[in-house]
N, C-alpha and C positions, 0 to 999 in steps of 0.2 A: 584352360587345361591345367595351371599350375595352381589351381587353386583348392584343388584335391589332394595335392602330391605331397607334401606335409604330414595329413593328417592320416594317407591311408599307410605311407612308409611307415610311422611310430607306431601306427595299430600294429602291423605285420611285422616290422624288425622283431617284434617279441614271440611272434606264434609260429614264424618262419627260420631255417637256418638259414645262415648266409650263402647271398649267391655264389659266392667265391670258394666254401669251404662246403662239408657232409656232413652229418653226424651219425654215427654209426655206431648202439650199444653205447648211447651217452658219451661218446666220444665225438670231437671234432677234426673231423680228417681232411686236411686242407691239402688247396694245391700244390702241386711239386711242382718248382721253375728250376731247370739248371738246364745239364747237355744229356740228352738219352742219346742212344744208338740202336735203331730198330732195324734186327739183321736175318734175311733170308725171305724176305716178304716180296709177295707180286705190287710193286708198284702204279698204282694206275694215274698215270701221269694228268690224264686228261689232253694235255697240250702235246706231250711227243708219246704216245701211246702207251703200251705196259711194258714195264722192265723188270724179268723175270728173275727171281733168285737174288735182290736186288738190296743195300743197306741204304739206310736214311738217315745222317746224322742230325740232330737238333739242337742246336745253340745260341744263347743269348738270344731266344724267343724267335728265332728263324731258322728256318731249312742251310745249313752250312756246306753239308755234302751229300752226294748222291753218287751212287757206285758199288762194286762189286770188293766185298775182300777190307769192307771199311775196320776202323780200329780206334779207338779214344779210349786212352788211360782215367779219364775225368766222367768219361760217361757213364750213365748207368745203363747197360746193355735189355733190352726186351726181344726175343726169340720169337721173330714173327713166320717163323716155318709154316708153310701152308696157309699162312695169312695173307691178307690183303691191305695194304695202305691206299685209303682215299684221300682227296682233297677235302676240307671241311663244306658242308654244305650251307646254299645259300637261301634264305627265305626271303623274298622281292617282293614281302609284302604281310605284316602280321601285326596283331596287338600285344603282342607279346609282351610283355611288361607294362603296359599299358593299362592293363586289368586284371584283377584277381581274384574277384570274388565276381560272377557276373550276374546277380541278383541283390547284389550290395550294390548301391549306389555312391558310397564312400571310396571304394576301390578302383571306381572306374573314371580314371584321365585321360580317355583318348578324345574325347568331345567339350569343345569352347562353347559358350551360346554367342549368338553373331554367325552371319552371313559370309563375312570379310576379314578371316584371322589369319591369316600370313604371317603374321610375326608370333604366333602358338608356337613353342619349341615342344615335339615330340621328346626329346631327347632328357631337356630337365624333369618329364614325369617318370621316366625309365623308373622302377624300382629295382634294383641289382639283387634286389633278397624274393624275387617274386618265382613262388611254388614252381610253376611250370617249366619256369628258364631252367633247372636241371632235369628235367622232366622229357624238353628238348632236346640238350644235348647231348643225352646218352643215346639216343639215336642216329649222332654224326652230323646235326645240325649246329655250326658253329657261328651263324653269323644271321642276324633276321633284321628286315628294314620295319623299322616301327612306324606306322601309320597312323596319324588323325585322322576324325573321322566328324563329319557335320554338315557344315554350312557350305557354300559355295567356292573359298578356299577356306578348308578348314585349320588350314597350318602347315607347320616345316617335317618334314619325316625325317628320320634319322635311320642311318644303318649303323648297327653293334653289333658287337660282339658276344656272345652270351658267357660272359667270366667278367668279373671287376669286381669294387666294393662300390665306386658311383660311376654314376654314367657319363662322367670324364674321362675315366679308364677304361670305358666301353666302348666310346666312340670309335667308330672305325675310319672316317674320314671324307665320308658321302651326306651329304643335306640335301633337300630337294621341295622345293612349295607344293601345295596339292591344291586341285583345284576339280569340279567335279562339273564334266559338262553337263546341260540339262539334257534330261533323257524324256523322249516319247514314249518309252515303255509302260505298262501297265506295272503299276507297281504289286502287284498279286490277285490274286480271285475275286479279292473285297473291293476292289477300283473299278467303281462306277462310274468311273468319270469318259464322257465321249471323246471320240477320237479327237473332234473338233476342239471340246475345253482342252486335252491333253496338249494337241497344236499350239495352241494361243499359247498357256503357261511355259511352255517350253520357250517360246518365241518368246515372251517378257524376261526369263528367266538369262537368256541368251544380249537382249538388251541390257539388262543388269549391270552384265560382265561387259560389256563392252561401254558400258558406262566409268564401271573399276578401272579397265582398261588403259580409258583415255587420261584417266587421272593417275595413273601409276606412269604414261608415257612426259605426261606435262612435268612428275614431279621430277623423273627423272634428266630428263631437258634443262632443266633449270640448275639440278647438281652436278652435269655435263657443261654444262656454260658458264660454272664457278659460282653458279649462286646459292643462296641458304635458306630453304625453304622449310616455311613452318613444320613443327618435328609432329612428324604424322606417318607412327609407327608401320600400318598396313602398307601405304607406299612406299614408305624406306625398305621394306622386304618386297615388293612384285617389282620394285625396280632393280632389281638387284637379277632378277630375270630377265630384263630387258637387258641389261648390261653384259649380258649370258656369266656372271657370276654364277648362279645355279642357278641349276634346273627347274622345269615345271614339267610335274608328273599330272597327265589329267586321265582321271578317270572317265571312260566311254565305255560302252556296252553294245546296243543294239548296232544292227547294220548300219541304217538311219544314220544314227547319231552320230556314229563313225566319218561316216562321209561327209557330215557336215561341219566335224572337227575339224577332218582335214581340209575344207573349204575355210575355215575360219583361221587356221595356223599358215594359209597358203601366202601369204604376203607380210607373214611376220619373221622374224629371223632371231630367236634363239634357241636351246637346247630343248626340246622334247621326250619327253616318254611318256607314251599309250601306257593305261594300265586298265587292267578288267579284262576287255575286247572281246568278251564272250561268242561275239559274232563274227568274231574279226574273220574268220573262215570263210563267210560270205563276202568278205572285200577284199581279200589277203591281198590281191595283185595291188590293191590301192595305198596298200599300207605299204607294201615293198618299194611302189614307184616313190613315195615320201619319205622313204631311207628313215621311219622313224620305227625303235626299237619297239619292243611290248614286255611289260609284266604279267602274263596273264594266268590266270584262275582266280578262283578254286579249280582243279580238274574233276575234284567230285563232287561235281554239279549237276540236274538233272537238266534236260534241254530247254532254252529258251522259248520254246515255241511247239506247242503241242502237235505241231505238223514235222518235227525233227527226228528224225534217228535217234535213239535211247542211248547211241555215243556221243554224240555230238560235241558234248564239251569234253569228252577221253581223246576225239581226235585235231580238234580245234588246235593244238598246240604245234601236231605235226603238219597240220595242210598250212596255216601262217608260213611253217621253217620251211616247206618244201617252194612256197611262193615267192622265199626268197627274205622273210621277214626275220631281225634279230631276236628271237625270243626264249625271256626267261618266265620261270613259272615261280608263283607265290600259293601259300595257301589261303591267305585273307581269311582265315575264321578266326573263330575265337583262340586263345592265347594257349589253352590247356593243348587245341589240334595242331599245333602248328610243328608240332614231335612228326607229323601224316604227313611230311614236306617229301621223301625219298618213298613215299607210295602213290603218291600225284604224280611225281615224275616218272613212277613205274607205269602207270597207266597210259602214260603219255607214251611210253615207250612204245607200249605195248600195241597201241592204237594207233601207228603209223608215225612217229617220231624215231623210231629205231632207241635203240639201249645209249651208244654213245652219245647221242644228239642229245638226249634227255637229262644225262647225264653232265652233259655242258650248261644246261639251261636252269641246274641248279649251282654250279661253279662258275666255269671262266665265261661262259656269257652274262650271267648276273656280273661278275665283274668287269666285264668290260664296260657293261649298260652304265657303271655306277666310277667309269674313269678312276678303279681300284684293282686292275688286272696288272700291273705291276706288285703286286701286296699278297695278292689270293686269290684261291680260286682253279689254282693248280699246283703240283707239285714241282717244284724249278728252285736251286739253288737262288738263296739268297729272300726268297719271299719270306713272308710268315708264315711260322709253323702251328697253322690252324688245317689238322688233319683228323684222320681216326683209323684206327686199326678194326679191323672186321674179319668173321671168318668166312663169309662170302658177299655176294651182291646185295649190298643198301637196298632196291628195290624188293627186296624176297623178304616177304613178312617170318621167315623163319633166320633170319641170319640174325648174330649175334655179334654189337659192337661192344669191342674188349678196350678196347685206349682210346680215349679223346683228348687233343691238344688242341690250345685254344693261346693264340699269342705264344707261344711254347708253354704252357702254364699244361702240365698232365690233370686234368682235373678229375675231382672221383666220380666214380661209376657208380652212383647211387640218385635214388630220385625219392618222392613221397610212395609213388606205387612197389617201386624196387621194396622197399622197406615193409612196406605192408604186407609184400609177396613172401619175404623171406622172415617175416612174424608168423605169420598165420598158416605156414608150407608145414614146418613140424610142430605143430601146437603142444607144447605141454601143459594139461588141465589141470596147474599145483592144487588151487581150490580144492578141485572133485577129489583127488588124491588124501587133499587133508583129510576130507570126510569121511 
């Protein structure tokens, strides 16, 4: 993975602005950090419901006050009359800086070669200056878990922050190893392969890992028992899982698979998170009796299975949360969609998840998943002031987000599309004029 990152940052630091700043009419319009005060707005707390008519103070990069009638001589006051303050939204699952060009092969470091990369850091490919990251955020997406993507573990994920100049100052404080169970699925129209071969390969595939397995439990044994075993990178990280250091996010899919996950994790004991679970719907009760959380989508996905309801994956999100399952939702596409993150969760709403619910599975349930609900993820004195101001519901393709804070950091409202929008809205044809 890091063997890209290099070469495609010096390409792009030149032909990108900076993650951190805008440029607007050859200017560079960076972020404001100090204390604003955003006063008269509908609060939507997330965690203690909405509080009407309501001020927000922000200082030194956290929520300071909450209340009615607020006042700072130092702030700089914004008039959210008839506005709405959200919590910043969460994306549980995106390449988001991970790629930038996705027909450039120079651009793209979400994939190691190797079966067994656990020690791939997501986080050292982050580009901070990559197009789409404000492309996302002007949407009220403040926060996206960047995923590798490969081989059997393909590497470490990282959750950031979408503001920084590197991906130190991005970091949000979540890591988690990936690891991809083998799937019985067909993998598209073109897989010819029998049920039969598909069995076997799954079944070796599943041997594999439990071959990883037992070598990541031996190395750890031996650093448990004070001893120093030869430095062998891939186990110094899955044992760090065993250790429940962090997490292990596996990706699962079909019903199948599912259940066979959860027969494989049944007599192991560290931290978990499902992710994909596209079917999870068909086993929700199984995934709730396992107390294990989910990150699931894309929600605009067509169904798994040409015998499903044309919702299928619109309502998967809410039949898991009604079975009792903790879930947040991801877009998992490509880096440019991951802006679609508050109309996935619209649909989810829409399709039996209800609005509030939906709206937690992009905030304080992602936070919780990611042991950073303490931080964000809701509006609550003292957290970080990673929010947005709107003039109505995130979910409603016609609503318009006006302020985005990210760390306290007001960052600008401008993207590559914004720019292009407001080039080509009033055209003045000098040329044809001249002639």
């Amino acid at each position: 993975m890091q063997r890209f990152t290099y070469i495609w940052f010096s390409l792009f630091i030149v032909l990108t602005p900076l993650g951190a700043n805008a440029q607007i009419d050859g200017q560079i319009i960076k972020a404001e950090y100090g204390a604003f005060l955003l006063k008269n707005a509908t609060l939507v707390t997330v965690s203690q419901g909405n509080l009407n008519q309501s001020d927000l103070l922000i200082n030194k990069g956290k929520i300071e006050a909450i209340g009615k009638n607020l006042s700072s001589e130092n702030a700089q006051t914004i008039d959210c009359t008839g506005k709405f303050v959200y919590p910043g939204l969460i994306d549980s699952g995106s390449k988001l800086g991970l790629v930038e060009v996705n027909s450039l092969p120079e651009t793209q470091d979400f994939m190691e070669l190797g079966e067994v990369t656990p020690n791939m850091q997501a986080l050292t490919a982050i580009n901070p200056s990559a197009v789409a990251i404000p492309v996302t955020r002007v949407n009220g997406v403040t926060t996206s878990l960047a995923i590798p993507q490969g081989g059997r573990f393909p590497g470490t994920a990282a959750l950031v922050h979408l503001h920084g100049y590197t991906p130190d100052q991005m970091f949000a404080g979540f890591k988690a190893i990936l690891m991809n169970f083998p799937s019985t699925a067909k993998r598209g129209s073109y897989d010819n392969r029998s049920d039969a071969t598909i069995k076997k390969e799954a079944a070796e595939e599943l041997d594999q890992i439990n071959e990883v397995w037992d070598k990541a439990q031996t190395y750890h044994k031996i650093k448990e028992a004070g001893g120093t075993p030869a430095y062998y990178p891939e186990m110094e990280h899955l044992a760090k899982v065993i250790s429940q250091e962090i997490p292990l996010i596996i990706e699962v899919n079909s019903a199948k698979d599912i259940e066979k996950c959860l027969d494989w994790l049944e007599n192991k004991d560290f931290k978990v998170i499902l992710s994909g679970v596209a079917e999870g719907w068909r086993v929700a009760d199984k995934i709730a009796k396992a107390k294990l959380p989910v990150l699931t989508g894309p929600v605009f996905s067509l169904p798994s299975r040409q015998s499903d309801r044309y919702d299928a994956a619109y309502a998967n999100p809410g039949k898991m949360l009604n079975a009792g399952v903790k879930v947040a939702i991801r877009t998992n596409q490509q880096a440019e969609n991951t802006r679609n993150l508050p109309y996935h969760a619209g649909f989810a709403a829409a399709y039996g998840m209800g609005k509030d619910e939906a709206l937690k599975a992009v905030t304080l349930n992602a936070a919780e998943i990611f042991g950073l609900d303490d931080q964000i993820g809701s509006l609550e004195v003292g957290k970080l002031a990673n929010l947005f101001v709107s003039d109505g519901d995130p979910f409603e393709t016609q609503t318009k987000v006006l302020h985005v804070f990210i760390q306290g950091y007001k960052v600008p409202m401008t993207s590559r599309q914004i720019r292009l929008y407001q080039e080509f809205l009033d055209r003045k044809p000098a040329l044809l004029e001249e002639n």
